[in-house]
C-alpha positions, 0 to 999 in steps of 0.5 A: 500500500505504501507503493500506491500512495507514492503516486498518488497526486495531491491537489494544489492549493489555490487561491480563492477568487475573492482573494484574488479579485482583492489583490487586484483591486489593490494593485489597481489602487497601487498603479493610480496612486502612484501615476496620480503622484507622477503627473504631480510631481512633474507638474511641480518640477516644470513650475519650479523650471519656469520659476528659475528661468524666469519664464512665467509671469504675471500681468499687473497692468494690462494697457491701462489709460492715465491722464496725467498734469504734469508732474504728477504720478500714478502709483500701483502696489503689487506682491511679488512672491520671487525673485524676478524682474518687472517689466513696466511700457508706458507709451504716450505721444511727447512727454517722455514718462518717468517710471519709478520702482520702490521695496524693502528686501530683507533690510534694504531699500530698493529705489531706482527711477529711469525714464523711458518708454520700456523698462525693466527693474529687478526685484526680491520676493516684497511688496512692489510700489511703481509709479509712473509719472508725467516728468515736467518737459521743462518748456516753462510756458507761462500763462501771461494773464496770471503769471503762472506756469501752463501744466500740460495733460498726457495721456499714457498707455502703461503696462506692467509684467512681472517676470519670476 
């Protein structure tokens, strides 16, 4: 009788089709989770790219129209949350317009004015004050009945962009 239960095949243990469906519930669960996780991150890491780069912005100002007396500003406060630069157009017809960019970083004062139609000024993760101005042309027109100097109105187009 020995000799007979030496051939005699045992039935394999099997997995029940409830384990089974659970186990591959889990790994779809897995295989989500983990490509959810994947689009993030790359999504993260090309921001971040565009951020060191500086190719990712931000319009404050999009062809606002002023009118101005001249020398007299407009002034717009804007928060930058890394570093970068803004770039300020201000178009008009004669008055070549003053543009103006003030901050505090860490302890230091930023304040740098240039005048021109298209500039550009760095900044640091801060509060941004701009201001954009009607310079005096100096033609010193004077009104001859009153004596006093004739203002002149302009009219200026700006725009504002922060680059970070």
């Amino acid at each position: 009788m020995s000799q007979t239960n030496a051939y005699i095949i045992k039935p394999r243990k099997m997995v029940t089709r409830n384990v089974a469906v659970a186990i591959g519930i889990v790994c779809i669960v897995l295989i989500a989770g983990l490509c959810s996780a994947m689009v993030y991150y790359t999504v993260t890491i090309n921001d971040r790219d565009q951020i060191v780069n500086l190719t990712k912005s931000t319009v404050w100002v999009n062809n606002q129209t002023i009118t101005q007396p001249e020398g007299s500003t407009t002034n717009w406060t804007f928060k930058a949350d890394y570093a970068g630069y803004i770039s300020v157009q201000v178009n008009n017809s004669t008055v070549p317009p003053s543009t103006e960019v003030v901050y505090n970083y860490q302890g230091v004062n930023y304040d740098q004015q240039l005048e021109g139609t298209t500039e550009a000024f760095p900044v640091m993760p801060s509060d941004i004050e701009i201001e954009v101005g009607n310079a005096p042309i100096g033609i010193g027109v004077t009104n001859i009945t009153t004596g006093q100097q004739i203002l002149f109105a302009e009219n200026f187009t700006v725009s504002i962009i922060y680059y970070y």
